[in-house]
C-alpha positions, 0 to 999 in steps of 0.5 A: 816594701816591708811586709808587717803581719798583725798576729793573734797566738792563743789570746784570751780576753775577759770584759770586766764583769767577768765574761769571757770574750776570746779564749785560746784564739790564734789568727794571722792577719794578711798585710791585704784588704781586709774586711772584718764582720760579725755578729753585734756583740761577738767582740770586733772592736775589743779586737781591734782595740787588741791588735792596736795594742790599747788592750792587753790580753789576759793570756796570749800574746799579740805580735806585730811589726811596724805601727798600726793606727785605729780608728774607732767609730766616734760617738754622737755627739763626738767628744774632745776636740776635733785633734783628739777625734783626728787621733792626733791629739797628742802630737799636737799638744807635743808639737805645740810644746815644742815650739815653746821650748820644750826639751822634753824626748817625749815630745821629740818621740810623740812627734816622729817625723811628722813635724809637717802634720798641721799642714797635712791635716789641713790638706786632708781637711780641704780634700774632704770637704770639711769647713774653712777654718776649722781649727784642731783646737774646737770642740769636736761637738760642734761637728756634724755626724759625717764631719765628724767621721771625715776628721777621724778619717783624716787623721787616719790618711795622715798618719803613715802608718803600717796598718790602718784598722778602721771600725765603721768608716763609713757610718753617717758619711753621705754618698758621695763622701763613701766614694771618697772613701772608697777611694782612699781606701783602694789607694791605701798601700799598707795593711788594712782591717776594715770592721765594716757591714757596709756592702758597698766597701765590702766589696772592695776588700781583698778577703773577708774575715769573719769573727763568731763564737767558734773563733775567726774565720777567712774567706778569700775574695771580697762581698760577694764571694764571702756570700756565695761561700757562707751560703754554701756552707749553710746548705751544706750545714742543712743537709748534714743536719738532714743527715744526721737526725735520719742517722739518729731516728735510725739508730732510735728505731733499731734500739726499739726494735732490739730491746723488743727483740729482747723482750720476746726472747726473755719471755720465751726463754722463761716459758721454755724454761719452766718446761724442760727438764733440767738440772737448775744449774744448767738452766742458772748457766744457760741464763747467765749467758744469755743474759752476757750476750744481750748486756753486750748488745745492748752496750753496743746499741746504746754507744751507737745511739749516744754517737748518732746524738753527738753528730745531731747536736754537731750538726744542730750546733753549726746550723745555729752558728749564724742564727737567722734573725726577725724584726716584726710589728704590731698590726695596728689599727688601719687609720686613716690613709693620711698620715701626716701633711706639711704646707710651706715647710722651711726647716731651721737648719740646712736646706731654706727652700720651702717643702710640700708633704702629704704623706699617705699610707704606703708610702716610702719615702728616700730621703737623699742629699749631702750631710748637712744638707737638713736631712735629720732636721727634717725627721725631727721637725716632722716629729715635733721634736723642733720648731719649722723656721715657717709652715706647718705640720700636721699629724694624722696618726701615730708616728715614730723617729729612730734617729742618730743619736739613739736618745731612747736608749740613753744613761744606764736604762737597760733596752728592756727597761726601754721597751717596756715603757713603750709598751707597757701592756706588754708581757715582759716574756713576749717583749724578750722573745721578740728582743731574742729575735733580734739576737739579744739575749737574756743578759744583754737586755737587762744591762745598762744600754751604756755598756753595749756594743753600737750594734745593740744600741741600735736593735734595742731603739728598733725595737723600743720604735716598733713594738710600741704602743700606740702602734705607729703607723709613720716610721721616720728612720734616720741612717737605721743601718749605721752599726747593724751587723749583717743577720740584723741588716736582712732582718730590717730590710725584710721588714721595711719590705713588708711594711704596710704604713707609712716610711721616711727614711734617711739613708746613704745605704744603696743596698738598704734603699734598693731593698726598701723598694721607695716610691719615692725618693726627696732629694735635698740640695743647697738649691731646695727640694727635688721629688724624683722616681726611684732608680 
């Protein structure tokens, strides 16, 4: 079997309004698992989109041997139609062209070998337990978000490539659909990059590889020992900066201590001075030399002190390499200890059976089942963002959705623009400190929320739900995880875990659910409701 590498030499890269992405970065790709993580914003996809050969660098060069299929994390709701989302929609066009005559080498060449790939499509589609029927030709709109995943997915175990580079496989995919993919996945033979926060995946990659500030940077092992290794660097980061402010106050107080010292001698030898008796120019020489030694101490002292400064701010800087993040809320008024009640509920999509809720303060609700089942119905219809088939809902106190689509953060509205008008008594300089907290800085919330990073998107909606005014006292969560980065996956969960009101949340994120700690989990199926204990 021929071993392909995929290799980055000294690649620099520039967005488009100027900013400076990568410089002098140079990184060899193991033909291995791999598993690719970084902060929201640190560049992760733009790589891809490089080592797939869809961007040039601006100096440097991308080296690689074999074919390498990328595939990006779709939007919702998907565009084109559902070929173009699977990858292969050019081929398709060629193949259809051909069959009508064309000559055309292009054609021939966009083909390949792969003149059976209708057939393999339609394969993967009945493995993934996509829809009879459903035709390459059909917009891609039309599908759900975990549909719409699975068909990008498709065209990826269908395209015998070399390398697959995969951004975000697992987002909107049900539990047991991310199975299915992890199984692919483990039975994939070629080179794999997979830009992931997903834990679960993650922990079935061969290494981990992770992209900041400094460059990339690769751990051998999957999850769990990426973990242990950052952890560990971290205290070892910790205790180095320990170590080099005790360094710096020392050097600080010796350079007190000398200049006192100094001062004394000075002063003594002036007193001495006007009391011997001796020529001037003696005492004019004695000075000058006095005068030498304590310049050249002083140079000494102060070079010692501009290096234990120059450890400091090394050792402050690789202690903020990975900045801990905080999400907090309002306090709020307490209310009333019912939230929100549903008598009879029969949603107008998904599951038809009828559902009962008395939703209570502190309560956290899971909401669990197969895509498509009516998950994401429900929270809009608890919202009253859609009409109930039948029954009835009534609110007691202020609630909040963050769903799928980000809708609060649409067009070219920036994330602060967006936070203020949800709360608009709010001091702007207030609003950006908590959206700093997040690690958005000064730049990133004032640009339009369209050239963000998914990542981004979903933090200014986070914080455009939590920071509003009134104070929600409901939180309806659809899949909140989808697109975080790892810092901001702690932070929702320390939040969610300390979180007094009331929770709904859609969710096929294992670690988020067990840190969530529900008190009750709603499952949905084909056949109706289920309340069961959480496991």
């Amino acid at each position: 079997m021929t071993t392909h590498s995929l290799t980055l030499d000294r690649v620099s890269y520039r967005l488009a309004d100027g900013r400076s992405l990568f410089s002098e970065l140079s990184f060899s790709f193991e033909p291995v698992a791999t598993g690719l993580v970084g902060a929201n914003g640190a560049g992760k996809s733009v790589l891809a989109r490089l080592l797939a050969g869809q961007l040039t660098p601006d100096s440097g060069q991308v080296r690689g041997s074999g074919r390498v299929f990328l595939l990006p994390t779709p939007g919702y709701p998907p565009r084109g139609t559902v070929g173009e989302l699977a990858g292969v929609g050019d081929a398709l066009a060629a193949l259809a062209r051909i069959e009508a005559g064309s000559v055309d080498e292009a054609d021939f060449a966009c083909i390949g070998d792969r003149w059976d790939l209708r057939e393999r499509l339609q394969q993967q589609w009945q493995q993934l337990g996509l829809p009879d029927g459903l035709d390459p030709s059909q917009p891609a709109a039309r599908l759900s978000g975990g549909q719409a995943m699975r068909v990008a997915l498709s065209g990826a175990w269908a395209s015998n490539a070399d390398w697959l580079i995969l951004d975000e496989p697992s987002n909107h995919l049900d539990a047991r659909h991310r199975q299915q993919l992890y199984e692919h996945l483990q039975q994939w033979r070629g080179g794999l990059l997979a830009i992931s926060h997903d834990r679960g995946l993650l922990a079935r990659m061969q290494q981990i590889v992770e992209l900041d500030g400094r460059g990339l940077h690769r751990y051998g092992g999957a999850w769990q020992d990426y973990v242990d290794a950052r952890t560990a660097e971290r205290e070892a980061a910790a205790a180095q900066l320990d170590h080099a402010r005790a360094q710096h106050r020392q050097q600080q107080r010796s350079a007190r201590e000398q200049h006192e010292r100094q001062q004394q001698r000075q002063a003594r030898g002036n007193r001495d001075a006007k009391q011997a008796n001796q020529a001037p120019i003696l005492l004019g020489g004695q000075k000058q030399r006095a005068e030498a030694t304590q310049g050249r101490a002083q140079q000494i002292q102060a070079d010692r002190l501009q290096a234990s400064a120059q450890q400091l701010r090394s050792a402050a800087a690789a202690v903020q390499a990975a900045p801990e993040l905080a999400l907090f809320a309002h306090e709020g008024e307490r209310g009333s200890a019912r939230l929100l009640q549903a008598q009879d509920l029969v949603l107008p999509y998904g599951c038809a059976a009828p559902l009962q809720l008395d939703i209570r303060r502190g309560q956290r609700i899971a909401v669990v089942g197969d895509n498509g089942s009516g998950k994401s119905t429900l929270l809009r219809v608890l919202a009253g963002q859609e009409s109930a088939r039948s029954g009835s809902v009534q609110q007691h106190a202020p609630l909040a959705l963050l769903d799928q689509q980000l809708l609060a953060l649409a067009g070219d509205r920036s994330i602060l623009d967006t936070v203020q008008a949800a709360n608009p008594a709010a001091a702007p300089a207030e609003l950006r400190t908590r959206l700093a907290l997040l690690g958005l800085d000064a730049q990133r919330i004032q640009r339009p929320a369209s050239s963000l990073s998914d990542g981004e998107r979903v933090k200014g909606a986070l914080a455009s739900v939590l920071y509003a005014r009134p104070t929600p006292q409901l939180l309806l969560l659809d899949e909140p995880s989808n697109a975080l980065d790892l810092s901001a996956l702690q932070a929702l969960e320390s939040l969610l875990g300390a979180w007094e009101g009331g929770l709904v949340m859609v969710s096929h994120d294992t670690h988020l659910l067990q840190a969530l700690r529900p008190t009750q989990v709603l499952q949905v199926s084909a056949e109706g409701w289920q309340w069961r204990d959480p496991e």
